[in-house]
Biotite code that builds the C-alpha atoms (Angstrom):
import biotite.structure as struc

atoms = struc.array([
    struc.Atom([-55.448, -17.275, -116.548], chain_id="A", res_id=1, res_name="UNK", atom_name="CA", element="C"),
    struc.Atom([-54.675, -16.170, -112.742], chain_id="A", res_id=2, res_name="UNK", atom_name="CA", element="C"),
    struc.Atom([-50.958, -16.360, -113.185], chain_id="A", res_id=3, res_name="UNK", atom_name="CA", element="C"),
    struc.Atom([-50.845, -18.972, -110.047], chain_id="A", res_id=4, res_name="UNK", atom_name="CA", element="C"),
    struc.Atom([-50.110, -23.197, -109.892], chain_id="A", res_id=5, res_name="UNK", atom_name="CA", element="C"),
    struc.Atom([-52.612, -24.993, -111.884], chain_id="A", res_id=6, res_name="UNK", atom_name="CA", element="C"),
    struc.Atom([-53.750, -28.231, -111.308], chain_id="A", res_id=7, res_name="UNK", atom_name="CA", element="C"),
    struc.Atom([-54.948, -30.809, -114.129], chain_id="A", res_id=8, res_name="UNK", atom_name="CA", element="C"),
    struc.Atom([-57.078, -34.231, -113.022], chain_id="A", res_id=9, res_name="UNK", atom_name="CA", element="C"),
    struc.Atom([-57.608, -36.228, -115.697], chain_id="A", res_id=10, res_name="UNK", atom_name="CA", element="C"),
    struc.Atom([-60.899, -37.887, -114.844], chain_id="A", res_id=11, res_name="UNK", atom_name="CA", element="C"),
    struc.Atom([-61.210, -41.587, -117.188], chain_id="A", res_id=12, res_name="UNK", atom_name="CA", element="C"),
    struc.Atom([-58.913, -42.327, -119.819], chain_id="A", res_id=13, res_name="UNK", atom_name="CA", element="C"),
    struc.Atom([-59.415, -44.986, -122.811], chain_id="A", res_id=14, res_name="UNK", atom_name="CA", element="C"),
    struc.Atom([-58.483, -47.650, -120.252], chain_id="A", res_id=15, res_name="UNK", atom_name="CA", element="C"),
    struc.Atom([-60.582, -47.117, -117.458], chain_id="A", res_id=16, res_name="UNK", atom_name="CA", element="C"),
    struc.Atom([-63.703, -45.642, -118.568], chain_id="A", res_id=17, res_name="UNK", atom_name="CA", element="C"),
    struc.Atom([-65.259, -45.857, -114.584], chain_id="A", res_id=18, res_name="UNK", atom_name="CA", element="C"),
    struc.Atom([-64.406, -45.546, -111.004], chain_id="A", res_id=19, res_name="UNK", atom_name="CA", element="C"),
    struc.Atom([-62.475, -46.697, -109.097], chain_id="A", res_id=20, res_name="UNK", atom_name="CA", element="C"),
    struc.Atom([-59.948, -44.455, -110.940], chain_id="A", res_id=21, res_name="UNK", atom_name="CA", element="C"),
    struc.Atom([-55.781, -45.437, -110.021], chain_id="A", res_id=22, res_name="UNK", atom_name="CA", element="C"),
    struc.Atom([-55.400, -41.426, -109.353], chain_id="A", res_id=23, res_name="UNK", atom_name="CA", element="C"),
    struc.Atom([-58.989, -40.302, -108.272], chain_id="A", res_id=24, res_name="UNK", atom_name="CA", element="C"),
    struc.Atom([-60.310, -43.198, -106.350], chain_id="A", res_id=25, res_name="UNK", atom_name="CA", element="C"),
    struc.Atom([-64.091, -43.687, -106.232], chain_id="A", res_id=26, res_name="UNK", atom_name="CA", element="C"),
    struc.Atom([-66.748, -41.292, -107.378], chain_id="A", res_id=27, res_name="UNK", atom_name="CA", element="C"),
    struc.Atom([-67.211, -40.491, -103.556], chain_id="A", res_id=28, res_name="UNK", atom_name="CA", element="C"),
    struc.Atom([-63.778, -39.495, -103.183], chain_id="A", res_id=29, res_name="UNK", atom_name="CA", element="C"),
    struc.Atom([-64.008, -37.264, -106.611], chain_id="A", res_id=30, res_name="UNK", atom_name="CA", element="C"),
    struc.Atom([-66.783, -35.492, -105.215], chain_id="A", res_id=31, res_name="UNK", atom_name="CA", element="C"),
    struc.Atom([-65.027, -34.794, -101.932], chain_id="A", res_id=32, res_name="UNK", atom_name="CA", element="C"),
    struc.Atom([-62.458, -33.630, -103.894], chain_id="A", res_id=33, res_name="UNK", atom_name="CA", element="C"),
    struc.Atom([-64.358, -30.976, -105.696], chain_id="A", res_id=34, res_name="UNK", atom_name="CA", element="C"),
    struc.Atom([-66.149, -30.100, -102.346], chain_id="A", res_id=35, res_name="UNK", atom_name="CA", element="C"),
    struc.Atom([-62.395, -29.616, -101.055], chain_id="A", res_id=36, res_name="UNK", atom_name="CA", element="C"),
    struc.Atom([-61.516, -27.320, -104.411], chain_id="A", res_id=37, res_name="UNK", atom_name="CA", element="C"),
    struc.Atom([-64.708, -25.099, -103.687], chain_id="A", res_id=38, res_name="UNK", atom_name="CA", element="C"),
    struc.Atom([-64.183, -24.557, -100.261], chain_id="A", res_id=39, res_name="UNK", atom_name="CA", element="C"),
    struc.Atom([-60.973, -22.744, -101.357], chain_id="A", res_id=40, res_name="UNK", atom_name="CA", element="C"),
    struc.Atom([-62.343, -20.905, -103.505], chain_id="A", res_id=41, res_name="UNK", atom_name="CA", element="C"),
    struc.Atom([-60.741, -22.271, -106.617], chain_id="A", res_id=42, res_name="UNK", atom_name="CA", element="C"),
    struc.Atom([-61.426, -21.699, -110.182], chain_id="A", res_id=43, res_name="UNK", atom_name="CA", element="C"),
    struc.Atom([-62.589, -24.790, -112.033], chain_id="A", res_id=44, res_name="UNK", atom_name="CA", element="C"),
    struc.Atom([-63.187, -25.691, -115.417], chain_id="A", res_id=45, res_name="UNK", atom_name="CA", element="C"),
    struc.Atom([-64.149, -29.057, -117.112], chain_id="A", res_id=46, res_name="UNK", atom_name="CA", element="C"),
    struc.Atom([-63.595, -30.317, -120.421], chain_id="A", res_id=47, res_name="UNK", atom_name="CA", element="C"),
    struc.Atom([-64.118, -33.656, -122.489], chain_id="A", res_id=48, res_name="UNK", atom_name="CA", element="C"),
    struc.Atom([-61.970, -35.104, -125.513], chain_id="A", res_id=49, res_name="UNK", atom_name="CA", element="C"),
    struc.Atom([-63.291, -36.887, -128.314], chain_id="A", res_id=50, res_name="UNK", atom_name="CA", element="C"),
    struc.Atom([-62.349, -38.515, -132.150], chain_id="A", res_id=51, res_name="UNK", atom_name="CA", element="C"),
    struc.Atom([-65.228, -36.740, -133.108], chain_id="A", res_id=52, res_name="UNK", atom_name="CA", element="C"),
    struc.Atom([-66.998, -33.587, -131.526], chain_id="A", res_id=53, res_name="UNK", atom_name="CA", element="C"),
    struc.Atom([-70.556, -35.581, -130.151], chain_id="A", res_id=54, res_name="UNK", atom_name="CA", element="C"),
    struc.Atom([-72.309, -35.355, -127.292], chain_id="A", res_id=55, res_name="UNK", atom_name="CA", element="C"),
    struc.Atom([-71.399, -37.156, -124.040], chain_id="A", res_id=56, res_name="UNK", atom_name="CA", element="C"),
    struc.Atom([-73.304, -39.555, -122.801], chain_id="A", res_id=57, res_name="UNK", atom_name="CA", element="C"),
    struc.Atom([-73.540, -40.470, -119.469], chain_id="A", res_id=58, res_name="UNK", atom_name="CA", element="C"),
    struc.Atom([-71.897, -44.396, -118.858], chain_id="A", res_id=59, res_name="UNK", atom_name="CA", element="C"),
    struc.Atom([-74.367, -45.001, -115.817], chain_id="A", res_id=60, res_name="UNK", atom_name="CA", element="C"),
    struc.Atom([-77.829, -44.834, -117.801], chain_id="A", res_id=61, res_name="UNK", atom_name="CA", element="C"),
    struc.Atom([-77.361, -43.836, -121.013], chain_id="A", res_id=62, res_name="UNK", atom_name="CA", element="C"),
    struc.Atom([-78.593, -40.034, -120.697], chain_id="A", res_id=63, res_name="UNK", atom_name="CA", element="C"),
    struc.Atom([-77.317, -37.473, -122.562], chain_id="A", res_id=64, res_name="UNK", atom_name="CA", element="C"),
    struc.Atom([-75.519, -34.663, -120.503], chain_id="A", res_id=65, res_name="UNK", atom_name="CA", element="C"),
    struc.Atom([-75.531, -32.101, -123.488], chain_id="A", res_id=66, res_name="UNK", atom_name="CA", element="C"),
    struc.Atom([-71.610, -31.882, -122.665], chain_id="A", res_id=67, res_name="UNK", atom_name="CA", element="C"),
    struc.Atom([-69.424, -31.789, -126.030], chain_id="A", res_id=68, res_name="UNK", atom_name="CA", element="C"),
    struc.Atom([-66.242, -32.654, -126.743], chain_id="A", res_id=69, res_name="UNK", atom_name="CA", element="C"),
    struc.Atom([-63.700, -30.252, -127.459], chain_id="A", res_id=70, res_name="UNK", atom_name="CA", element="C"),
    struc.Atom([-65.234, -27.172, -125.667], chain_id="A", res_id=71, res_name="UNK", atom_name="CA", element="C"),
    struc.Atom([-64.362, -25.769, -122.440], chain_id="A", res_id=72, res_name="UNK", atom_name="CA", element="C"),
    struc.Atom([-66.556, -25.515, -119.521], chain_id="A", res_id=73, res_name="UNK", atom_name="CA", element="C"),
    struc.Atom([-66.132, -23.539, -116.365], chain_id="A", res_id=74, res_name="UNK", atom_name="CA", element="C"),
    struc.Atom([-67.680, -24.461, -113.315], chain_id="A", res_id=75, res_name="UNK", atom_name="CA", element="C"),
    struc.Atom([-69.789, -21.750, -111.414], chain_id="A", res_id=76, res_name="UNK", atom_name="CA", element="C"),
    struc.Atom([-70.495, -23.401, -108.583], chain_id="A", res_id=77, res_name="UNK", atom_name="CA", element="C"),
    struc.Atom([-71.050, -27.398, -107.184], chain_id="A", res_id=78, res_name="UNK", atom_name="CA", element="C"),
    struc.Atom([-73.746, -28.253, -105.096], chain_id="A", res_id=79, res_name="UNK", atom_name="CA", element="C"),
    struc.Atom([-76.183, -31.462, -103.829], chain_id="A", res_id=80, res_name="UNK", atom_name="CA", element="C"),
    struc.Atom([-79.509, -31.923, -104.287], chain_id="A", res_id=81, res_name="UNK", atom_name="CA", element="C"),
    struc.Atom([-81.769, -33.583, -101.943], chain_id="A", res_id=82, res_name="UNK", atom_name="CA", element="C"),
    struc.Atom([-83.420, -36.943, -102.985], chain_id="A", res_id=83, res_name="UNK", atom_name="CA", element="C"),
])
């Protein structure tokens, strides 16, 4: 798409459905390494496989995210919220 390196992190697989991830670390490490990915400006995208094309549902609480499998997602933008 921009004709430079791309980079692919494959969040959970079927083994390890949680952090602490072998190749991510924890979910605070993830999230500094999105931070890192935004400060440079980089393009990001997200996607999510599946048997079946369902909804994904969050493995914390049970919520539903509205994120399907097999579709493509680009990230805009990544941010915190305030409690």
């Amino acid at each position: 798409m921009t004709g430079l390196v791309a980079e692919k992190v494959t969040m959970f697989s079927k083994a390890t459905q949680a952090f602490p991830h072998e190749s991510i670390g924890t979910a605070d490490q993830f999230w500094d390494y999105l931070k890192q990915r935004r400060a440079e400006n980089s393009l990001m995208g997200c996607s999510r496989t599946s048997e079946t094309v369902e909804v994904q549902i969050r493995l914390d609480d049970g919520q539903r995210t509205g994120v399907l499998a097999g579709h493509a997602y680009g990230l805009l933008d990544i941010f915190e919220i305030a409690d």
